[in-house]
PyMOL Python script that loads the backbone (N, CA, C, O; Angstrom):
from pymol import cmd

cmd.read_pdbstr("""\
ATOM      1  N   UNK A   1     -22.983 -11.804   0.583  1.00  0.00           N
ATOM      2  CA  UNK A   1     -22.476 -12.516   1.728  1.00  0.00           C
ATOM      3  C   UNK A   1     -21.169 -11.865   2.176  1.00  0.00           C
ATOM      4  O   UNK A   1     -20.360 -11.473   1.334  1.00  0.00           O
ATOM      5  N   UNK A   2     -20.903 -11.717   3.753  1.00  0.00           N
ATOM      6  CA  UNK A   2     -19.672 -11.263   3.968  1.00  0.00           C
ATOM      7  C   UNK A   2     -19.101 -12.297   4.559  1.00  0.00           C
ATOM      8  O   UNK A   2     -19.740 -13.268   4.962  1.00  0.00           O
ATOM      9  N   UNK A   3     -17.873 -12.170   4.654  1.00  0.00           N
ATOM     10  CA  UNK A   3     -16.716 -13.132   5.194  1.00  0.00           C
ATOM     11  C   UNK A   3     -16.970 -13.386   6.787  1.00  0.00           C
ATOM     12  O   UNK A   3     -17.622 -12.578   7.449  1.00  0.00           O
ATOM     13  N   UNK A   4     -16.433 -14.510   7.326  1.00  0.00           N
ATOM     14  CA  UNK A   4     -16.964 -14.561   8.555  1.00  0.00           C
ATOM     15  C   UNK A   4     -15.832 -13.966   9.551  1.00  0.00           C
ATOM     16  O   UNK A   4     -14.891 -14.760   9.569  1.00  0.00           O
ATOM     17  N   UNK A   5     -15.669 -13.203  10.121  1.00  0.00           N
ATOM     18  CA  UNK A   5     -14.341 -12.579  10.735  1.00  0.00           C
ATOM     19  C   UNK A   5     -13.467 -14.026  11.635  1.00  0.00           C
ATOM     20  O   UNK A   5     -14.042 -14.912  12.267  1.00  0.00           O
ATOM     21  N   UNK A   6     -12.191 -13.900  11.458  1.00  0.00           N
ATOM     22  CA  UNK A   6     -11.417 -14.530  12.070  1.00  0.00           C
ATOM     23  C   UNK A   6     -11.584 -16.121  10.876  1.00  0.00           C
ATOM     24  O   UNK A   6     -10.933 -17.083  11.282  1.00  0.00           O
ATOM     25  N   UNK A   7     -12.026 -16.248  10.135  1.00  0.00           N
ATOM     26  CA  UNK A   7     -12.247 -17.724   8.967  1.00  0.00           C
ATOM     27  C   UNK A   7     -11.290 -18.079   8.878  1.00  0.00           C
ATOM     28  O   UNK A   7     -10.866 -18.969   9.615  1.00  0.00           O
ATOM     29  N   UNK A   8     -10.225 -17.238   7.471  1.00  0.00           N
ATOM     30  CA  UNK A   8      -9.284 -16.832   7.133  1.00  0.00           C
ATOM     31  C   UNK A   8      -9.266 -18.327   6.097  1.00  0.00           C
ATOM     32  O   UNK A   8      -8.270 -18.588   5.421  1.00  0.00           O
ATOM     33  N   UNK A   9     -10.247 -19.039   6.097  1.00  0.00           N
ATOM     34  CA  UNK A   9      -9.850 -20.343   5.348  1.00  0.00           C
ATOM     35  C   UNK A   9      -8.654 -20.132   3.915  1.00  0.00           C
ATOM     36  O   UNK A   9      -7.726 -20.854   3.553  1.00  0.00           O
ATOM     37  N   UNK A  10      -9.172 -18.845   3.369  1.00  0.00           N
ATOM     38  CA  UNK A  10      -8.815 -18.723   2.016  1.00  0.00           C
ATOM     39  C   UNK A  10      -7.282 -17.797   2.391  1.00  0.00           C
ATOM     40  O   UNK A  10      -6.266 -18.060   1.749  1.00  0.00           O
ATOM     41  N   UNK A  11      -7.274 -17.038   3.158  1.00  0.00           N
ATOM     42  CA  UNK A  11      -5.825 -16.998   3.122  1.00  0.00           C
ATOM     43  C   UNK A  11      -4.576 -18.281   3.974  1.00  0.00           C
ATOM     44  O   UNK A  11      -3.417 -17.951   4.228  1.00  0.00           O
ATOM     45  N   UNK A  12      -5.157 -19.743   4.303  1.00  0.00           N
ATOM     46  CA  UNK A  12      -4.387 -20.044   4.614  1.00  0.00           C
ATOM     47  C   UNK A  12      -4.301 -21.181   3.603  1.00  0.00           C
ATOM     48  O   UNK A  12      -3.225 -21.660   3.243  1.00  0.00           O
ATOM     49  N   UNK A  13      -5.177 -21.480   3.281  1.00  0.00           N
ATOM     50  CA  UNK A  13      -5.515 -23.529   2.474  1.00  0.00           C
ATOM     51  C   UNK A  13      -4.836 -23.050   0.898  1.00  0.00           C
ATOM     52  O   UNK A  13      -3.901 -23.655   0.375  1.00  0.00           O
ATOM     53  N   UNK A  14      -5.611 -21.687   0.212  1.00  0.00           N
ATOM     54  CA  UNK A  14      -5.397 -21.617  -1.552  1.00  0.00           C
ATOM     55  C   UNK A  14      -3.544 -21.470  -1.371  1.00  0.00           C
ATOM     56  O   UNK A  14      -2.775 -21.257  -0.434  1.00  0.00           O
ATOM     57  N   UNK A  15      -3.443 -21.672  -2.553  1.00  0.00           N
ATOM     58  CA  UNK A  15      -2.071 -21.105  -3.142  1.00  0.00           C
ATOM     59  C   UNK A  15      -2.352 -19.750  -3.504  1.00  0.00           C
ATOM     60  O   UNK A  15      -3.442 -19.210  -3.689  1.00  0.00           O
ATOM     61  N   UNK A  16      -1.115 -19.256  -3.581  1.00  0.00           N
ATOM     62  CA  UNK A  16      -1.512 -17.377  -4.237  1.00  0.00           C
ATOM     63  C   UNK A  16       0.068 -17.371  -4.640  1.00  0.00           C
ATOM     64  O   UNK A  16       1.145 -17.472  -4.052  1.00  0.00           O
ATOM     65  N   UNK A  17      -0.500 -17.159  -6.259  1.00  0.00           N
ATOM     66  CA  UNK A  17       1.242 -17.034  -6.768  1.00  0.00           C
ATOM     67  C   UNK A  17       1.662 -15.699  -7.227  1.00  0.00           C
ATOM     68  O   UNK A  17       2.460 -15.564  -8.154  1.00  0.00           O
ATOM     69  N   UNK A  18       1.157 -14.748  -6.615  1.00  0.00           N
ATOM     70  CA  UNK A  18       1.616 -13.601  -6.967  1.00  0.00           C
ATOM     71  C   UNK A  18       2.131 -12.611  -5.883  1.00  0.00           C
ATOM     72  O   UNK A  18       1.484 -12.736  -4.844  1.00  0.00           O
ATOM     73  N   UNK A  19       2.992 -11.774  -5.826  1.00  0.00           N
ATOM     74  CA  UNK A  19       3.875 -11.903  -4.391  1.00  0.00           C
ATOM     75  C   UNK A  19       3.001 -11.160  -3.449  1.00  0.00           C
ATOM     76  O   UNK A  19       2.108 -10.355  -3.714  1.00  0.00           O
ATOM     77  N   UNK A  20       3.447 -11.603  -2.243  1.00  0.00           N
ATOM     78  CA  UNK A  20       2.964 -10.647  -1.033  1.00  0.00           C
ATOM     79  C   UNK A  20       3.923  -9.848  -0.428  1.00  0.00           C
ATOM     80  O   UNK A  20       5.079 -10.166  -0.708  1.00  0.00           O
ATOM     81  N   UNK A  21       3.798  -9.011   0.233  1.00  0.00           N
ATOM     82  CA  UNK A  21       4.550  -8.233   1.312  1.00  0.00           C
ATOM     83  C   UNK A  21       5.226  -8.899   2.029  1.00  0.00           C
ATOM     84  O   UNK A  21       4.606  -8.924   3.092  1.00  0.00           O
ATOM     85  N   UNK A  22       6.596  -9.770   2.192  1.00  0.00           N
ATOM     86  CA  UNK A  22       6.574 -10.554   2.940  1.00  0.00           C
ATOM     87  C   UNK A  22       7.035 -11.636   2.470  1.00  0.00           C
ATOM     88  O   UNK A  22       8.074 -12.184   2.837  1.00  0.00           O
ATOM     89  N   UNK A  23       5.858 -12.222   1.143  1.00  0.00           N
ATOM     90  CA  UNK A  23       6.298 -13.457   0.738  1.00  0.00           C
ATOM     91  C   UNK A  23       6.267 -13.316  -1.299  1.00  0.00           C
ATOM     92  O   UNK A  23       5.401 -13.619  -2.120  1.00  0.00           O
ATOM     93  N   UNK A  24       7.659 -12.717  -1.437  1.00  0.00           N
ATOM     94  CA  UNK A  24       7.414 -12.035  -2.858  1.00  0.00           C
ATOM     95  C   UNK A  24       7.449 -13.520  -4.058  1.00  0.00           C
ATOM     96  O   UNK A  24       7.382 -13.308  -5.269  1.00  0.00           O
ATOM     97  N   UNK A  25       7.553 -14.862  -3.535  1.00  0.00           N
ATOM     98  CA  UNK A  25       7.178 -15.683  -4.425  1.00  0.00           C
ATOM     99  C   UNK A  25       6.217 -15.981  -4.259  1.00  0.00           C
ATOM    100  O   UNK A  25       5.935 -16.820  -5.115  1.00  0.00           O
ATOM    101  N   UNK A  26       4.977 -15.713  -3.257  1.00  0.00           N
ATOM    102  CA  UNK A  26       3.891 -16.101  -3.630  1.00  0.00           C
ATOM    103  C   UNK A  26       3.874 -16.605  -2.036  1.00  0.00           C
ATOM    104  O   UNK A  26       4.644 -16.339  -1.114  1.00  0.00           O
ATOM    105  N   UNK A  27       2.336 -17.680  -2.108  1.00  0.00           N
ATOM    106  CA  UNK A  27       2.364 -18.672  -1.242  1.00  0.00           C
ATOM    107  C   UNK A  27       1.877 -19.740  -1.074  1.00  0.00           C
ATOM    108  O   UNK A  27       0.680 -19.818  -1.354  1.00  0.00           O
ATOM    109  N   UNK A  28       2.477 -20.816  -0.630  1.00  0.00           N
ATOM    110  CA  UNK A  28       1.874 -21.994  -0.899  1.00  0.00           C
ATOM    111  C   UNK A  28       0.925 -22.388  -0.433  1.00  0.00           C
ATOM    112  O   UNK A  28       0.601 -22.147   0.730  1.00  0.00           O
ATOM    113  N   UNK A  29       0.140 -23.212  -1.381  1.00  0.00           N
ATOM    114  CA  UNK A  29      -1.319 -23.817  -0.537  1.00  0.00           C
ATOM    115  C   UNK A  29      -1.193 -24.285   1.181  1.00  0.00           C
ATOM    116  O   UNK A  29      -0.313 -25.110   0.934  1.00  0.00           O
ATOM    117  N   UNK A  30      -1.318 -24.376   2.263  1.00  0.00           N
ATOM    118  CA  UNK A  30      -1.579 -24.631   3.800  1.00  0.00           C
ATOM    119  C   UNK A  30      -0.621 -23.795   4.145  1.00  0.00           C
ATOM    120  O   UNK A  30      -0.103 -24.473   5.032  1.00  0.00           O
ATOM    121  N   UNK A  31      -0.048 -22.900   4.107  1.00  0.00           N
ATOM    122  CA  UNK A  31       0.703 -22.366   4.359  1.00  0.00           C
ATOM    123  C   UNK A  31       0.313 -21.012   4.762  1.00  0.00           C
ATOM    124  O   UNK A  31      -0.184 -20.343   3.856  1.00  0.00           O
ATOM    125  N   UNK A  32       0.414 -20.497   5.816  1.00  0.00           N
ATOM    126  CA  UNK A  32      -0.675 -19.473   6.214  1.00  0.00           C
ATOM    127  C   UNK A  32       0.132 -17.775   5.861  1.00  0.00           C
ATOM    128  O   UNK A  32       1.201 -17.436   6.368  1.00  0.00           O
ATOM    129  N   UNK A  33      -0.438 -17.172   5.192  1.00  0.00           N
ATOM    130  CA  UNK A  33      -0.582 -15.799   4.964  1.00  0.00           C
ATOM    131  C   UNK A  33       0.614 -15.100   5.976  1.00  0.00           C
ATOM    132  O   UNK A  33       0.386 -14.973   7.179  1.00  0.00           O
ATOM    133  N   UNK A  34       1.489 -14.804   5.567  1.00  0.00           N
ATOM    134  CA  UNK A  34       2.397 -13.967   7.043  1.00  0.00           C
ATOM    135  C   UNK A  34       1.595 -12.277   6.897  1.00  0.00           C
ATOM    136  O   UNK A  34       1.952 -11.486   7.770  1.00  0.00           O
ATOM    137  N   UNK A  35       0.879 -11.908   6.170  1.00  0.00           N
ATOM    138  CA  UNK A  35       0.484 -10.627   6.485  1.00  0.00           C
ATOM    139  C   UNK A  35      -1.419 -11.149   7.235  1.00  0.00           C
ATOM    140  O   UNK A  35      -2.318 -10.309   7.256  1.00  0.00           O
ATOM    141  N   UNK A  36      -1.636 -12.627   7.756  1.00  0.00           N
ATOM    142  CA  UNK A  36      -2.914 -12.549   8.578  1.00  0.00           C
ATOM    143  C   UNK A  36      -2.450 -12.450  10.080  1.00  0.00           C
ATOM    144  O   UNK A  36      -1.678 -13.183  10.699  1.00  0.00           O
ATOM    145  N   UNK A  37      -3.100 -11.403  10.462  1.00  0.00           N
ATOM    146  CA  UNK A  37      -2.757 -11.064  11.990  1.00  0.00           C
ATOM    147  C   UNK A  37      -3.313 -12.256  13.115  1.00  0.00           C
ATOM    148  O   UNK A  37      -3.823 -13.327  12.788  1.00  0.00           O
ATOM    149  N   UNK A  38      -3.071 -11.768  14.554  1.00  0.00           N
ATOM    150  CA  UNK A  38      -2.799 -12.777  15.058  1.00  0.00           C
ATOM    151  C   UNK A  38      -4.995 -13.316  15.271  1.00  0.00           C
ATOM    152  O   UNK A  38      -5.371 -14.484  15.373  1.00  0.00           O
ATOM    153  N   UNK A  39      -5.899 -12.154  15.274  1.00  0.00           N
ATOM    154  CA  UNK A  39      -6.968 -12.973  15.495  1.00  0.00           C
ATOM    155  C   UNK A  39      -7.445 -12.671  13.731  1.00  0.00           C
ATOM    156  O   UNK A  39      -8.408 -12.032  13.310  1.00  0.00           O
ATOM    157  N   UNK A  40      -6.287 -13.451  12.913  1.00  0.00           N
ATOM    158  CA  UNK A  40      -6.779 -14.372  11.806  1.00  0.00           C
ATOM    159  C   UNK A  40      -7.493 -13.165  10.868  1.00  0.00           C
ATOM    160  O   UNK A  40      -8.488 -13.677  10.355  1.00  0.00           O
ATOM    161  N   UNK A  41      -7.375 -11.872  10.483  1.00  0.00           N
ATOM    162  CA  UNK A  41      -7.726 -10.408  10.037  1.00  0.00           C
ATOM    163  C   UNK A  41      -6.368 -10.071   9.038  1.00  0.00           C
ATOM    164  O   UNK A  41      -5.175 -10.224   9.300  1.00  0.00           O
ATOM    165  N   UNK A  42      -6.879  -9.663   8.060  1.00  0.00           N
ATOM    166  CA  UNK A  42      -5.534  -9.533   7.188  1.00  0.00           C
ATOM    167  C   UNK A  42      -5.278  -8.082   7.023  1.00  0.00           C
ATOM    168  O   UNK A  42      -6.234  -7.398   6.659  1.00  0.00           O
ATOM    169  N   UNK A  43      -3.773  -7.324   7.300  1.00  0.00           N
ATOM    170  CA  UNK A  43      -3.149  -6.886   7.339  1.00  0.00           C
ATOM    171  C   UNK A  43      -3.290  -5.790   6.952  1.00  0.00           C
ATOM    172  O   UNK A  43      -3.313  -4.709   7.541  1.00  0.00           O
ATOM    173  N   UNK A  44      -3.491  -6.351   4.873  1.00  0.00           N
ATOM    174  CA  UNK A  44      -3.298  -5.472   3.876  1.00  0.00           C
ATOM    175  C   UNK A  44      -4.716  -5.345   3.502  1.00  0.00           C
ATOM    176  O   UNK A  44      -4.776  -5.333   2.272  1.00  0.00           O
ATOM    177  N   UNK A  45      -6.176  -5.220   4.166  1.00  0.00           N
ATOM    178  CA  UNK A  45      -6.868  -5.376   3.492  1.00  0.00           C
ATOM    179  C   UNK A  45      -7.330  -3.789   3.536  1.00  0.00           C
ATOM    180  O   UNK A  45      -7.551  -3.209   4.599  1.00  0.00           O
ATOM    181  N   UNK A  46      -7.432  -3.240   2.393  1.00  0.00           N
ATOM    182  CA  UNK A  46      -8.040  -2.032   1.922  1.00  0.00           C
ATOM    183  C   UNK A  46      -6.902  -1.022   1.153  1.00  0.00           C
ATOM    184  O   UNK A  46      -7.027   0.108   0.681  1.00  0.00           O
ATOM    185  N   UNK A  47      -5.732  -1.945   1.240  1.00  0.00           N
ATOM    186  CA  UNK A  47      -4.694  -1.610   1.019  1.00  0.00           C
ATOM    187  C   UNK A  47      -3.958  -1.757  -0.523  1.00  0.00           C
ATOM    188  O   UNK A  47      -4.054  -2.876  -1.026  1.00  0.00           O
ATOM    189  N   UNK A  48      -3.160  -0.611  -1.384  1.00  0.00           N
ATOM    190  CA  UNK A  48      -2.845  -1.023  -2.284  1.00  0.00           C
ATOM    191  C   UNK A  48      -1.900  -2.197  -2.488  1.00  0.00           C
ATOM    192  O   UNK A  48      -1.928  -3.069  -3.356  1.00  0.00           O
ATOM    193  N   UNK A  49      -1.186  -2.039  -1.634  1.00  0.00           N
ATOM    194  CA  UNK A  49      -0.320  -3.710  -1.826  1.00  0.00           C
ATOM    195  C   UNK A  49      -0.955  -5.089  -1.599  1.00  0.00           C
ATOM    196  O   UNK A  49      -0.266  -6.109  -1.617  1.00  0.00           O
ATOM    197  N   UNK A  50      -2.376  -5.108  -1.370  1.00  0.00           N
ATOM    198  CA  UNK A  50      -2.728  -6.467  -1.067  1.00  0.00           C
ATOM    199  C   UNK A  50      -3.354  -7.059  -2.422  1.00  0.00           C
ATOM    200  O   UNK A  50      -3.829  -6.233  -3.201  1.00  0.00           O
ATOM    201  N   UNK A  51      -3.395  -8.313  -2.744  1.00  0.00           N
ATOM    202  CA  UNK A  51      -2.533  -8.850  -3.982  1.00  0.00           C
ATOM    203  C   UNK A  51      -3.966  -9.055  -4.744  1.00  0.00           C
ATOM    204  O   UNK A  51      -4.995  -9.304  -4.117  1.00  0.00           O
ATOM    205  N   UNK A  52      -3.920  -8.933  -6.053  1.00  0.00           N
ATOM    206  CA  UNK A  52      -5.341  -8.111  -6.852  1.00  0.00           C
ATOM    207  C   UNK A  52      -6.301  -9.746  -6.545  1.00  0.00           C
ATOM    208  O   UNK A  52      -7.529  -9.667  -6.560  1.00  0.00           O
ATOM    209  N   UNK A  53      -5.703 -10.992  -6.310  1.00  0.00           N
ATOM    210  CA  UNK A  53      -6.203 -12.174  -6.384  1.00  0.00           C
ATOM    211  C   UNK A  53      -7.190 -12.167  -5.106  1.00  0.00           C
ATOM    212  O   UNK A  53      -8.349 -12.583  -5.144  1.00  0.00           O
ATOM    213  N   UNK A  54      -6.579 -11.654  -4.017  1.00  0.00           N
ATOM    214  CA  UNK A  54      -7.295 -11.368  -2.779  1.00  0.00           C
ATOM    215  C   UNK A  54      -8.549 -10.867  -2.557  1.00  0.00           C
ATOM    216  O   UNK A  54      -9.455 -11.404  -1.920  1.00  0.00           O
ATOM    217  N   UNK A  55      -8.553  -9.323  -3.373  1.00  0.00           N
ATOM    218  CA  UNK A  55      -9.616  -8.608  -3.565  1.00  0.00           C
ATOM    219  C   UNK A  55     -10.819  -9.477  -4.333  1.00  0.00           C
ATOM    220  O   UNK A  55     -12.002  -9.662  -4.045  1.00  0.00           O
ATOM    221  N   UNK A  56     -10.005  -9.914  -5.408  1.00  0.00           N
ATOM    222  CA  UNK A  56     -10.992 -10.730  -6.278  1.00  0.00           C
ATOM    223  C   UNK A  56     -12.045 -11.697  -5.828  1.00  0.00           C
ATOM    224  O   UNK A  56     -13.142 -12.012  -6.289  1.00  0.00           O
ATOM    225  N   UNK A  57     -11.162 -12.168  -4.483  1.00  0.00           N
ATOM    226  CA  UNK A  57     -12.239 -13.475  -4.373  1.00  0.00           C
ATOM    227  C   UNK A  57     -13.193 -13.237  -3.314  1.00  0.00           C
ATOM    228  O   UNK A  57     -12.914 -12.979  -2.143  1.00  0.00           O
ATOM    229  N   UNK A  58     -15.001 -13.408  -4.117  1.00  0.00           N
ATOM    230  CA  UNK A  58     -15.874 -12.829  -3.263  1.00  0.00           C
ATOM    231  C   UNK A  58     -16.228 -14.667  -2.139  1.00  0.00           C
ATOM    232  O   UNK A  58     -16.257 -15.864  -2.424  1.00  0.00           O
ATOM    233  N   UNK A  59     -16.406 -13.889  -0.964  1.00  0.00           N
ATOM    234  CA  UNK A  59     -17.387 -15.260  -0.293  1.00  0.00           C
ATOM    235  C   UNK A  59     -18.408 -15.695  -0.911  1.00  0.00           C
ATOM    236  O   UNK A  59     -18.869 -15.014  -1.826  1.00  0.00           O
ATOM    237  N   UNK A  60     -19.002 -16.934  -0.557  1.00  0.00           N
ATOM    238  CA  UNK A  60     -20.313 -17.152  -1.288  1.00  0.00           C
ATOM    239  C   UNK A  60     -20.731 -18.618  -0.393  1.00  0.00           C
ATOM    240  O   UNK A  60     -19.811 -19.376  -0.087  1.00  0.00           O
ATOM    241  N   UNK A  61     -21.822 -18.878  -0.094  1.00  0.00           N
ATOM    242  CA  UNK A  61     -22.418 -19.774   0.501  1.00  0.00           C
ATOM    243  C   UNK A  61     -21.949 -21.432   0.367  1.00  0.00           C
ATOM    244  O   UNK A  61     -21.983 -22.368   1.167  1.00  0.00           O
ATOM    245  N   UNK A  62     -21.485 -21.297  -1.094  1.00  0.00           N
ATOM    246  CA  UNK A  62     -21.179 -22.995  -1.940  1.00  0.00           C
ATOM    247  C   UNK A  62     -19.223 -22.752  -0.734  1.00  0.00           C
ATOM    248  O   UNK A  62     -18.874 -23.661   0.020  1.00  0.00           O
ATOM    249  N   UNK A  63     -18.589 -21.784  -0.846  1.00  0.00           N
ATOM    250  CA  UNK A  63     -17.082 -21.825  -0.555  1.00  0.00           C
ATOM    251  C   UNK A  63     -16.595 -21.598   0.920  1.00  0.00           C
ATOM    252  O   UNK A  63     -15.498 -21.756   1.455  1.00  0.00           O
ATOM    253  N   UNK A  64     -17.967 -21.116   1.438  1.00  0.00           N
ATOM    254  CA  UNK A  64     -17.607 -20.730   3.057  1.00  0.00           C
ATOM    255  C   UNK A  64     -18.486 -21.685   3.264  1.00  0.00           C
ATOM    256  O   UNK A  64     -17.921 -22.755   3.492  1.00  0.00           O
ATOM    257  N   UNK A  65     -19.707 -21.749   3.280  1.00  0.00           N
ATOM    258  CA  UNK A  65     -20.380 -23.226   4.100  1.00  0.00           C
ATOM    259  C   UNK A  65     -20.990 -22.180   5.221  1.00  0.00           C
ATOM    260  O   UNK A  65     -21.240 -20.975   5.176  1.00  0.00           O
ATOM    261  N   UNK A  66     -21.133 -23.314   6.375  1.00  0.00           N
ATOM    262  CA  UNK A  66     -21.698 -23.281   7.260  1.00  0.00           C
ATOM    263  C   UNK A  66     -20.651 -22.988   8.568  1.00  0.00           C
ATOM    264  O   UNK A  66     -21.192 -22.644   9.619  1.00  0.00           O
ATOM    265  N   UNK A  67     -19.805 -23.059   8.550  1.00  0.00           N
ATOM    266  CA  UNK A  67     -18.755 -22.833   9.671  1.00  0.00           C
ATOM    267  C   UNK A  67     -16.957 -22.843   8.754  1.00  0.00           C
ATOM    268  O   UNK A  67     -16.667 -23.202   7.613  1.00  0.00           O
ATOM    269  N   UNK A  68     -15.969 -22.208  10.031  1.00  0.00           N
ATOM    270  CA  UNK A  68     -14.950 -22.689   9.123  1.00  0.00           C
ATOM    271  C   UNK A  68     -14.553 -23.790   9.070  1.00  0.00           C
ATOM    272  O   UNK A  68     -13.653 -23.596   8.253  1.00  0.00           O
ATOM    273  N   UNK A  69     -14.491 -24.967   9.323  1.00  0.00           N
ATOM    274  CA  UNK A  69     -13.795 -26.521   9.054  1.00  0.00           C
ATOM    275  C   UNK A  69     -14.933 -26.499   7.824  1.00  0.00           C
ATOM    276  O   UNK A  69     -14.150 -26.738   6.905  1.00  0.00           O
ATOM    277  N   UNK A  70     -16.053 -26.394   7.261  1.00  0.00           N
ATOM    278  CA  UNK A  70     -16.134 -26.474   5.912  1.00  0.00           C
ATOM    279  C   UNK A  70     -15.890 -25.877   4.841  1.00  0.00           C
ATOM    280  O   UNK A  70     -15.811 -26.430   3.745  1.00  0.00           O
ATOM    281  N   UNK A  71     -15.736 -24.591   5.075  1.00  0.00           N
ATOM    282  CA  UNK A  71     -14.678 -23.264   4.227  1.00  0.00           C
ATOM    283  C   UNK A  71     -13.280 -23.928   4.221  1.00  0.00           C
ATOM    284  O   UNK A  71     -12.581 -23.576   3.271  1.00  0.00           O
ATOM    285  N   UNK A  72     -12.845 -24.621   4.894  1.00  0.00           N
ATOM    286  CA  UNK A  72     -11.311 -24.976   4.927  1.00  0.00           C
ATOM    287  C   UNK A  72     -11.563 -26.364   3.919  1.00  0.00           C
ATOM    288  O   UNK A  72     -10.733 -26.782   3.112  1.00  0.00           O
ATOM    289  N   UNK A  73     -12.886 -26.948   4.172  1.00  0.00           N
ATOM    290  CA  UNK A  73     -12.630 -28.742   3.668  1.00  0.00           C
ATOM    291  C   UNK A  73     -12.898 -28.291   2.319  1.00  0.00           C
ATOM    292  O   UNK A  73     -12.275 -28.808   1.391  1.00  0.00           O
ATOM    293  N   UNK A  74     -13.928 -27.200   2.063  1.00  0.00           N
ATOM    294  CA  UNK A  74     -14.161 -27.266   0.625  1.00  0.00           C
ATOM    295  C   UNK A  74     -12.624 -26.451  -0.347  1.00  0.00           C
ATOM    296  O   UNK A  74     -12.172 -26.722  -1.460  1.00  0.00           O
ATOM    297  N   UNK A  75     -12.238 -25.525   0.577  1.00  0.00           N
ATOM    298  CA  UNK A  75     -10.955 -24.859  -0.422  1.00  0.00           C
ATOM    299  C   UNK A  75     -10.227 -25.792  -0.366  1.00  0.00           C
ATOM    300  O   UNK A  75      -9.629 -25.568  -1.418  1.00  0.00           O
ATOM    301  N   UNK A  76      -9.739 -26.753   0.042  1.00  0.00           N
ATOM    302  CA  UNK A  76      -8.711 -27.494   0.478  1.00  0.00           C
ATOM    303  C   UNK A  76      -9.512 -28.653  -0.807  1.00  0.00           C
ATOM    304  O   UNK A  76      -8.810 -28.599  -1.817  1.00  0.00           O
ATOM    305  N   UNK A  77     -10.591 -29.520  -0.996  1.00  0.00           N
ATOM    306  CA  UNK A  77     -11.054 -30.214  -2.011  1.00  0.00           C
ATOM    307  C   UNK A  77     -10.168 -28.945  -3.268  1.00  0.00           C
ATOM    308  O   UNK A  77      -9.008 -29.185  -3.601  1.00  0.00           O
ATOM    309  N   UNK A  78     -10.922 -27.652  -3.838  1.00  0.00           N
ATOM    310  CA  UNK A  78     -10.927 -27.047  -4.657  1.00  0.00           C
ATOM    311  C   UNK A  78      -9.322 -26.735  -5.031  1.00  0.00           C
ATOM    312  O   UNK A  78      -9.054 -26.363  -6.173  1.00  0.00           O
ATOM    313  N   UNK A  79      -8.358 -26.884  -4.119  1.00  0.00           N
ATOM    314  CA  UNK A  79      -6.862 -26.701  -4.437  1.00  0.00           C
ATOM    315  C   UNK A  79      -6.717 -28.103  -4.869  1.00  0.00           C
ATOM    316  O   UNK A  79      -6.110 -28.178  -5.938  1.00  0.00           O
ATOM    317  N   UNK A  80      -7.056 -29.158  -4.413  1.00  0.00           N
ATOM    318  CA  UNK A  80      -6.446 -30.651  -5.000  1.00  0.00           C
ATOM    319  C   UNK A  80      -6.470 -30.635  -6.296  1.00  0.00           C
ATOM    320  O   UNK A  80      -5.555 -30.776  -7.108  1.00  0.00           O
ATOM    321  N   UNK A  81      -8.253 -30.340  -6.518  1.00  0.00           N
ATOM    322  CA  UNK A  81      -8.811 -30.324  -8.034  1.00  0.00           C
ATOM    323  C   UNK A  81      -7.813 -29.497  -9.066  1.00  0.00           C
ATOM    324  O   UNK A  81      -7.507 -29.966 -10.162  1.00  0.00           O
ATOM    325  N   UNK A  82      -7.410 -28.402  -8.660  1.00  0.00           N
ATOM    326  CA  UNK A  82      -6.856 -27.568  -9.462  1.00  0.00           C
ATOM    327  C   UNK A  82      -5.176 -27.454  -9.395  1.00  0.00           C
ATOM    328  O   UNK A  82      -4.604 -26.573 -10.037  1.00  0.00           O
ATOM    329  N   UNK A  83      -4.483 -28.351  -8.620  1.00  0.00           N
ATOM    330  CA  UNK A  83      -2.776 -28.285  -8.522  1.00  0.00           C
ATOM    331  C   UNK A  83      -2.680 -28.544  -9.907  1.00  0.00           C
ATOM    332  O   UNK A  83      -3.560 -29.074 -10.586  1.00  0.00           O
ATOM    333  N   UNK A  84      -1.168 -28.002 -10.447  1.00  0.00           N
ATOM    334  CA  UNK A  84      -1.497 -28.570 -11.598  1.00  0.00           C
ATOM    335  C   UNK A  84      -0.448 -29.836 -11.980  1.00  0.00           C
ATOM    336  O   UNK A  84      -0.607 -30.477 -13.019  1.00  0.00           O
TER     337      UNK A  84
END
""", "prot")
cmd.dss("prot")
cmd.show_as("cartoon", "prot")
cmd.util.cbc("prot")
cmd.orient("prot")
């Protein structure tokens, strides 16, 4: 499965605590990505500085859904579950 261009659910809803370009403490869950450009395309992607957590996370049918407001409702469930 590929990502749906412009989604961006997962760089704006997860937390990411490992630094970015930009944002070297990390970033907080709803808090949107300062390296996602303006039609919602990230920055650093193919890039060595973009953050190994990024690369890691593949799309998949159960986390993107059917459109983005359910890619956003389900990461957004999956960050509650897991704050710690």
């Amino acid at each position: 499965m590929n990502c749906r261009v412009g989604c961006a659910a997962c760089c704006v809803v997860v937390s990411i605590s490992s630094p970015i370009p930009g944002m070297p403490d990390g970033k907080p869950a709803g808090i949107r990505c300062m390296q996602l450009t303006i039609d919602n395309k990230c920055s650093l992607f193919g890039k060595p500085e973009r953050p190994a957590v990024c690369g890691s996370l593949m799309p998949s049918e159960e986390m993107c859904g059917a459109s983005d407001e359910e890619a956003y409702a389900y990461l957004e469930a999956l960050e509650r579950l897991t704050r710690p």
